[in-house]
N, C-alpha and C positions, 0 to 999 in steps of 0.2 A: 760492697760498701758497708761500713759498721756504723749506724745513727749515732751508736754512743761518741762515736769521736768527733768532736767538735774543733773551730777555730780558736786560738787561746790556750789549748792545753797540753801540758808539757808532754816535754817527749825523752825516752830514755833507752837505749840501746840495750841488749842481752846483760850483760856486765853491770847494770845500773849506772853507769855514766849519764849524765844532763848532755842531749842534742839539742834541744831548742824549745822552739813554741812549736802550733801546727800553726801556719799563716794560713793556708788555705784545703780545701778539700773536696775533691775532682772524683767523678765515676769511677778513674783506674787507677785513685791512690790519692796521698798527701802530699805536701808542701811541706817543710820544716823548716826554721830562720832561728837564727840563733847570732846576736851582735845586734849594734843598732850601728856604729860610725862605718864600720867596713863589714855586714853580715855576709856569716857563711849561710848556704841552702843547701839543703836535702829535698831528692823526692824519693818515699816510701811507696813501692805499690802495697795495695789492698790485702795481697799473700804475704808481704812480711812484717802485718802488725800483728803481733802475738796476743793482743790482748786490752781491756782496758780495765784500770783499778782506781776508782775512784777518779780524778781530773789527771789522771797518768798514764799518757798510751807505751807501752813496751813494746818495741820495734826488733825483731830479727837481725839484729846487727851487731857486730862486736871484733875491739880491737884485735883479737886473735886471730877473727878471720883475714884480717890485710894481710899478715903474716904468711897464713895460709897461700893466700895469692900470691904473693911475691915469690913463696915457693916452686909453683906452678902446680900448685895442689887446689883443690876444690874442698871448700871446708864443707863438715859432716851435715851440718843445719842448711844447707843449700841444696841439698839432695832430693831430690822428690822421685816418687813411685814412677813407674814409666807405666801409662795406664795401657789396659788391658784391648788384643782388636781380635774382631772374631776371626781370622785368618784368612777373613778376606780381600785380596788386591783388586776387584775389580770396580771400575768408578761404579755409581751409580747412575741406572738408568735416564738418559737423557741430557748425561752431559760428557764431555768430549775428553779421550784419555789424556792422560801428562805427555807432552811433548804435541799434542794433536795440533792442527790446522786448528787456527782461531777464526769461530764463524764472523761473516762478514758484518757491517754497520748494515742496517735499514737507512740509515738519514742519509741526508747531501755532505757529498764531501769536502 
């Protein structure tokens, strides 16, 4: 979550296009409203607000990428590292492997 990003303040996509206002703003991301008779909504998560500049949040998003998608391409800005595992597969101690018998309830059934 970014403090700097407030309710009220504009919001603008990779491109500099105008998406809205932020209406609201939640642990895993924003809200964005943009129309007052029939408004359209946006939700941004937290990973793709690129930034804030002054009462201007810059949001990870842009008309090229729909295109992308329509292609059935994954545009280059939506890519992320694939994080690092120590090469090991085995659960950790004290809990039950993937596929395992799921231990029983204690309570009344």
């Amino acid at each position: 979550m970014d403090d700097r990003v407030q309710v009220g303040m504009e919001v603008r996509d990779a491109d500099g296009k105008r998406l809205g206002k932020v209406s609201r703003c939640d642990a895993w991301g924003i809200e964005v409203t943009r129309g007052f008779w029939s408004p359209s909504e946006w939700v941004l998560r937290w990973d793709e607000v690129l930034g804030v500049e002054g009462r201007v949040v810059k949001a990870d998003r842009s008309d090229e990428d729909i295109f992308v998608l329509a292609a059935g391409g994954l545009p280059s800005r939506w890519r992320r590292g694939t994080p690092e595992v120590d090469g090991s597969l085995e659960p950790a101690s004290g809990t039950a492997p993937a596929g395992g018998p799921v231990p029983a309830s204690r309570g009344p059934a």
